[in-house]
N, C-alpha and C positions, 0 to 999 in steps of 0.2 A: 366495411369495418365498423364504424358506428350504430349501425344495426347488429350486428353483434353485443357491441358495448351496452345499447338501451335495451335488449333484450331482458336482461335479468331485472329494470327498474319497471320498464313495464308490466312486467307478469306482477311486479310487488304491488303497482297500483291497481291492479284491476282484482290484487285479492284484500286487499285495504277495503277498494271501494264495496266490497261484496261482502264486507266484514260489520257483525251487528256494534262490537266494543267500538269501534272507531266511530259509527257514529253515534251512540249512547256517553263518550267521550264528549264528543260535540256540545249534544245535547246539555251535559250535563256541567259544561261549564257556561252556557248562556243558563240555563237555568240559578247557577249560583251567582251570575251577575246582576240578573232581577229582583233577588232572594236582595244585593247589596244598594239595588234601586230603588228595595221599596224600603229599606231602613233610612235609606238615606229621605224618601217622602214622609217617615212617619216620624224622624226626630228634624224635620224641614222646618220648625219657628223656633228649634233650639239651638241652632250653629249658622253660621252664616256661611254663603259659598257653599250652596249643596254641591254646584256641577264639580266643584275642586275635589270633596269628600269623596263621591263616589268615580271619578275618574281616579284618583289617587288608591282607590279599594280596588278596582278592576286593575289597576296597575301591578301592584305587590301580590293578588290572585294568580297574574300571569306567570310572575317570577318564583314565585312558591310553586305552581303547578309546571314549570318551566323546568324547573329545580329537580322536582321529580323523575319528572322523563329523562334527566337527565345519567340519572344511577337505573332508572328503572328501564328505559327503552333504547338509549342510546349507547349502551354500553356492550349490548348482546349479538348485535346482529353478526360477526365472525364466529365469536366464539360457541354460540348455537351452534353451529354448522362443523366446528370440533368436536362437543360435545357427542353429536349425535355420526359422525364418523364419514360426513359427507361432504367436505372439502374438498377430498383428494377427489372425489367423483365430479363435479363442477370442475374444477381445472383439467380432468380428462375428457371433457365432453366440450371442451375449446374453448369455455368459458373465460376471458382474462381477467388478471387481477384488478383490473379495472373496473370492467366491468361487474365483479363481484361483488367488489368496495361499492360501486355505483349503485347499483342496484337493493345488494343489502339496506344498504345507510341512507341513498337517496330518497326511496319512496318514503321513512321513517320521516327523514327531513320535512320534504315537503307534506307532509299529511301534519306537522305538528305546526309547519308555518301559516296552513290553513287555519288552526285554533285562533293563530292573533287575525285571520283574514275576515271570518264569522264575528269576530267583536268589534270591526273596526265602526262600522254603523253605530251600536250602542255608545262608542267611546265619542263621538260625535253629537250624540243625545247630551253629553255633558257640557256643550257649549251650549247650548240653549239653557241650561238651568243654571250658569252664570259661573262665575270663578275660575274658568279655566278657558284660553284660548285655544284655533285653531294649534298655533306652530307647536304648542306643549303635547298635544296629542300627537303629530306627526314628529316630533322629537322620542316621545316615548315610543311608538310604533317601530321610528328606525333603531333604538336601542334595543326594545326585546329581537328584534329579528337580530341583530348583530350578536347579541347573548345567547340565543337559538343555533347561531352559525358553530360558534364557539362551543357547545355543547355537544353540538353533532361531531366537530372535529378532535374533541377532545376521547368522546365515546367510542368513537370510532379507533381511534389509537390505541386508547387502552383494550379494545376488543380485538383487537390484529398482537398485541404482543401477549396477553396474558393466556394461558394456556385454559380454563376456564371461566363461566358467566360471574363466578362468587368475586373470585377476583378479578377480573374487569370491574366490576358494581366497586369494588373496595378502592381500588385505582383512582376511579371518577369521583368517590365523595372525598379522597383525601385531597386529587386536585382544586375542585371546587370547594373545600376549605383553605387551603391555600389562596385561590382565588377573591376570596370574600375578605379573607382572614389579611394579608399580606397588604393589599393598598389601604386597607382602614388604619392597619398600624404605620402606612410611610404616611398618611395624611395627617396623623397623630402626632409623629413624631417630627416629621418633614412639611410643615408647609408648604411651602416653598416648591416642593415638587409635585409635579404632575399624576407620580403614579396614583395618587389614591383616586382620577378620574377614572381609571381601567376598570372598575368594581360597578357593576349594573346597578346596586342598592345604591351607591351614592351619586353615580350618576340620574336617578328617579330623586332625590333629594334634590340634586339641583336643577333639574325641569320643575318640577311639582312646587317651586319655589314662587313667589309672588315677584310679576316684575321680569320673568324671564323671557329671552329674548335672542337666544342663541343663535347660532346653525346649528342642525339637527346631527353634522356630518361630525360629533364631538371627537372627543382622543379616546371614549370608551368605545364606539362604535366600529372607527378604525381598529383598535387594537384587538378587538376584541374578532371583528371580524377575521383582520390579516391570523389571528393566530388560530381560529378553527382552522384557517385553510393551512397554516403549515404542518397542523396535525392532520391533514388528510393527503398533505404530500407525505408526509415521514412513513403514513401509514400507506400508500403503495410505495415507497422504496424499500419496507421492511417487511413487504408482505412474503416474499418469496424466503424469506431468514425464517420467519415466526410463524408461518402458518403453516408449514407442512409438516407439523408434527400433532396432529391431533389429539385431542386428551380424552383417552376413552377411559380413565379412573371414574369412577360413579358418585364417589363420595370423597372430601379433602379428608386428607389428616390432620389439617389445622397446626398446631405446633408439638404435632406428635410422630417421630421417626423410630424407625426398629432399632436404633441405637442412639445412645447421647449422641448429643450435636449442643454448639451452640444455641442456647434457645429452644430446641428440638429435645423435648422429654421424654424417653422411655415410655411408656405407656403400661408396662409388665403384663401380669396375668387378671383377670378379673378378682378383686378381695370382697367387690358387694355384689349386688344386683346388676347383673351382665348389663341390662338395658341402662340405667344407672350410670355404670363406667364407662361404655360405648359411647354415650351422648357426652358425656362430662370431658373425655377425653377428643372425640371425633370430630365433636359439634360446637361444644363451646372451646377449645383447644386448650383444654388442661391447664398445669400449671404454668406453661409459658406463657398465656393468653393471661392468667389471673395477673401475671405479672407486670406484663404492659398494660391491660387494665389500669392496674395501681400508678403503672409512672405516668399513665395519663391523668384520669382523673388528681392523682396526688398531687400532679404538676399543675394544673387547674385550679387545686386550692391553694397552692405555697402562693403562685401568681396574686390572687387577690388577698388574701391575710397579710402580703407583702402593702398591699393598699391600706388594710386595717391598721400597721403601725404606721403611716406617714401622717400624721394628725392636721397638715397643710393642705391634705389633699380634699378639694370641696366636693367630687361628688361622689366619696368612696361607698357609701350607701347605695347609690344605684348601680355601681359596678357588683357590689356583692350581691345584689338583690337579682342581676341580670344574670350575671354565675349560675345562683341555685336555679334559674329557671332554665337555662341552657343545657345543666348538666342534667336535671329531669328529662330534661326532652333526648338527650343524649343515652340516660339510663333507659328510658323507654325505649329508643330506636333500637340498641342493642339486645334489648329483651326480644322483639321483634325480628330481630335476625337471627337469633340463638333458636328459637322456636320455631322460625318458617322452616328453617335448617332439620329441623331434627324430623320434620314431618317431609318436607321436599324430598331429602337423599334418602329416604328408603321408594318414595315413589318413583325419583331419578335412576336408582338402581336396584329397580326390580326387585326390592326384598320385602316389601309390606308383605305380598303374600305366602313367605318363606316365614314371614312372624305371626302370622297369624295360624300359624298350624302348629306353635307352640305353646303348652294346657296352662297358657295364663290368659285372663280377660284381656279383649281388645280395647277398654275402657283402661283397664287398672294400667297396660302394658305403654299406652298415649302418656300416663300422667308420670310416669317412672320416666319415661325419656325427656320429658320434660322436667322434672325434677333433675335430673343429670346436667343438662343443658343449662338450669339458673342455677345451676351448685358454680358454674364458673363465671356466671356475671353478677353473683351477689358485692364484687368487690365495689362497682360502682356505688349503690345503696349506702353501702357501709361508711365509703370516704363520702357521702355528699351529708350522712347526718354528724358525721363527726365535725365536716365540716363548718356546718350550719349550727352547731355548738359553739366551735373555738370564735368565732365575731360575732359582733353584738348587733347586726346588722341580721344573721343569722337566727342567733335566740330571739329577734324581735318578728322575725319571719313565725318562729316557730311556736311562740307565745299568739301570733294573731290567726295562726290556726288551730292551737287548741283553744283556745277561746273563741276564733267565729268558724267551729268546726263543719257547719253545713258549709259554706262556702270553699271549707279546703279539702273536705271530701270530694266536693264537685271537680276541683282541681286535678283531684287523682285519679278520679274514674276518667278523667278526659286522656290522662298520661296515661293509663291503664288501658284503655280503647286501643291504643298502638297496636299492640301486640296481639290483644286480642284476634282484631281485624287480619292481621298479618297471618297469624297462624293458622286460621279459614282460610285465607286469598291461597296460600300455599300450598293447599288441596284442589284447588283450580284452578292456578294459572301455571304456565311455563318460565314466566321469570317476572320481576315487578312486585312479589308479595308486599315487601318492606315499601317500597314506595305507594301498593295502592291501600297499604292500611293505614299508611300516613295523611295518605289524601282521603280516605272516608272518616279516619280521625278530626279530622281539621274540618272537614264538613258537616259533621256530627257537631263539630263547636261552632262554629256559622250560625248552622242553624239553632242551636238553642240561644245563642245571642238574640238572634233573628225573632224569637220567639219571648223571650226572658224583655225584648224591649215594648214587646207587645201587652204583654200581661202585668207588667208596672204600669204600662200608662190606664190599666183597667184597675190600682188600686191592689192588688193580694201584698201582703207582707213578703220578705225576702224569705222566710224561714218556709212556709208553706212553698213558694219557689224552687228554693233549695231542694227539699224535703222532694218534691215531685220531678226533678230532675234526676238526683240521685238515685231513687228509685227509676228511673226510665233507662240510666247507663248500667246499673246492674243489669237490669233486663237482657240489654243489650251485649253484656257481657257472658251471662249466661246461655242466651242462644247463642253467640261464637262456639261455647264450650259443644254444646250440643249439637251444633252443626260441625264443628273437628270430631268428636265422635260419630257421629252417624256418618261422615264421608269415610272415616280410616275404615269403618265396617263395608262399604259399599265396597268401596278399590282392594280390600283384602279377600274380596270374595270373588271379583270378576275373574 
């Protein structure tokens, strides 16, 4: 019987291990931890406590790249197998839901538990450079795995109920907002209570602490552990409810139905440019979409302009300042999904090359669906500059970027990379765009930290810096454009 059940985890690791991204993955996060070894050697007689600094940078690397896998890889593994209409063949071929679950989501598991298992040697390099002990490594060690377990079983639940990858991925970022989001505010508000240890980020706050001394076995590691595993109970008691309807629809409607609904917009006849209304309506989901849009982000700003009038409160500055950087990154992510979206679902459902044998360019016909697509997430943009007007906290953000304009360009082409990246990866990969443009974003700023701290300590001015940055992320920006063109042409022709 259990030969049965390991049946389907074994075939997943022996095509992992066969697999070049898994280990160019590898690679490529010991590569960004040396990238934070030798920052941390080359600013080593200006801060004290190297080994703290960069154990504590390998630390938040894990949770960030953690983070990802978690909407990008751990949320797919069912609903793949909807998608593509071969579920029902797996359970006719004897396979159990156990074993499905097992195998799907296990070998995922363990091939990302291996990433913290390849750093633990370096994370050990950082007691000998001082500042950090033995027990804080193996305190952080058992949390990211307990954050990893939690992840798997959260991804995994959401991939057994939701009928599609789009939604599974939407499921998992809104839990792990909740997640993140919910113990900060009862630590906030609540002293006194426990939950706000549940939260990986503040449990790394207090290891990484001076003077720690814990056990390793915290309330975050328990909880966090016990509750992936209740999500991988629920997810076989619900599998035989939620999985046997496969979703062979190619493309969402978003919040677009053949008749009013609640929320659910009409979508009518096409009034502009068919590709235009298709994406505006299909992809970025129309007026219902712009709408919560707005009660989000709006709600985002009432929340801290409500900070701006409490004139008591000391550090309403950094809360508004924390805001506009969040909702950029927020306005970026969503660009990133609007856009993987509109190039994914035609490759998804076989219609790139049904479009391309229509007498408009394949160049002009990429920029019209994408034009459709940010016609329904312009509302973000719009509430974060109006926002960034009404507080003075805001106007002082925005006066220190038209005034040290090279540095808030640089700012923007790093938010602008997002999407870029994303909307490449979505021409090559099968699921993960949004998260691996997020992670070559973020590495793309690594590294020019990584480099920007090398070239001050040689003396250039900030503005030539600047200046040669900014030009290098355009660059960069431009090949994505170029390389989304020249793949729509390749796959429209095969």
């Amino acid at each position: 019987m259990l030969n049965g059940v390991f049946a389907l985890l074994e075939r997943s690791l022996r095509i992992d291990a066969r697999s070049w991204p898994t280990h160019l993955t590898r690679l490529g996060l010991i590569v960004a931890i040396y990238f934070a070894l030798y920052m941390t050697l080359v600013t080593l007689d200006q801060f004290g406590a190297p080994g703290l600094r960069f154990f504590e940078g390998i630390a938040y690397l894990d949770v960030l790249f953690m983070t990802l896998m978690g909407f990008g890889l751990f949320s797919t593994p069912i609903t793949e197998e909807k998608e593509e209409d071969t579920l029902g063949l797996m359970l006719m071929a004897g396979i159990s839901p156990l074993g499905i679950l097992l195998g799907k989501s296990g070998g995922r598991l363990i091939q990302a538990l291996l990433l913290i298992a390849v750093q633990y040697p370096l994370m050990q390099l950082a007691v000998t450079m001082g500042g950090v002990s033995s027990l804080q490594i193996s305190a952080v060690s058992v949390a990211l795995l307990a954050y990893m377990v939690f992840l798997a079983g959260l991804g995994l639940f959401c991939s057994t109920l939701a009928p599609s990858s789009r939604k599974a991925s939407g499921w998992v970022v809104i839990g792990l907002a909740l997640y993140f989001v919910v113990p900060y505010v009862a630590k906030e508000i609540f002293n006194e209570l426990s939950l706000g240890s549940m939260s990986i980020l503040l449990q790394l706050s207090d290891i990484l602490s001076t003077g720690f001394n814990q056990s390793p076995l915290s309330i975050q590691v328990i909880s966090n552990a016990t509750a992936g595993m209740i999500f991988a109970g629920l997810s076989l008691l619900l599998f035989g409810v939620t999985a046997r309807s496969p979703s062979t629809e190619a493309a969402s409607r978003g919040m677009v139905s053949e008749r009013r609904a609640f929320f659910r917009f009409h979508a009518g006849r096409p009034q502009i440019n068919p590709f235009i209304w298709k994406d505006f309506y299909f992809v970025s989901g129309g007026i219902g979409m712009i709408l919560i849009r707005i009660a989000i982000y709006g709600g985002m700003s009432l929340i801290v302009l409500a900070y701006e009038f409490v004139q008591e409160f000391p550090q309403q500055d950094e809360y508004v300042d924390g805001c506009l950087f969040w909702m950029s990154f927020f306005i970026a992510v969503d660009a990133a999904l609007v856009l993987s979206r509109s190039l994914h679902d035609e490759i998804r459902g076989q219609t790139l090359t049904s479009l391309m044998m229509l007498p408009h360019s394949s160049n002009i016909m990429v920029y019209y669906k994408f034009l459709g697509a940010l016609l329904g997430w312009l509302p973000g943009p719009i509430i974060k500059l109006f926002f960034a007007l009404c507080t003075a906290a805001g106007r002082a953000e925005l006066w220190n970027f038209v005034r040290n304009v090279d540095d808030g360009w640089l700012w923007l082409l790093l938010f602008a990379l997002i999407p870029h990246f994303a909307a490449a990866a979505a021409l090559y990969v099968r699921w993960g765009a949004v998260a691996l443009g997020i992670g070559m974003a973020f590495g793309v700023f690594f590294i020019i930290c990584l480099i920007a701290s090398i070239i001050r300590l040689g003396g250039p001015t900030s503005i030539i810096f600047t200046a040669m940055f900014d030009t290098l992320l355009i660059g960069i920006c431009v090949a994505c454009h170029l390389c989304v063109l020249l793949r729509v042409q390749y796959l429209g022709s095969r």
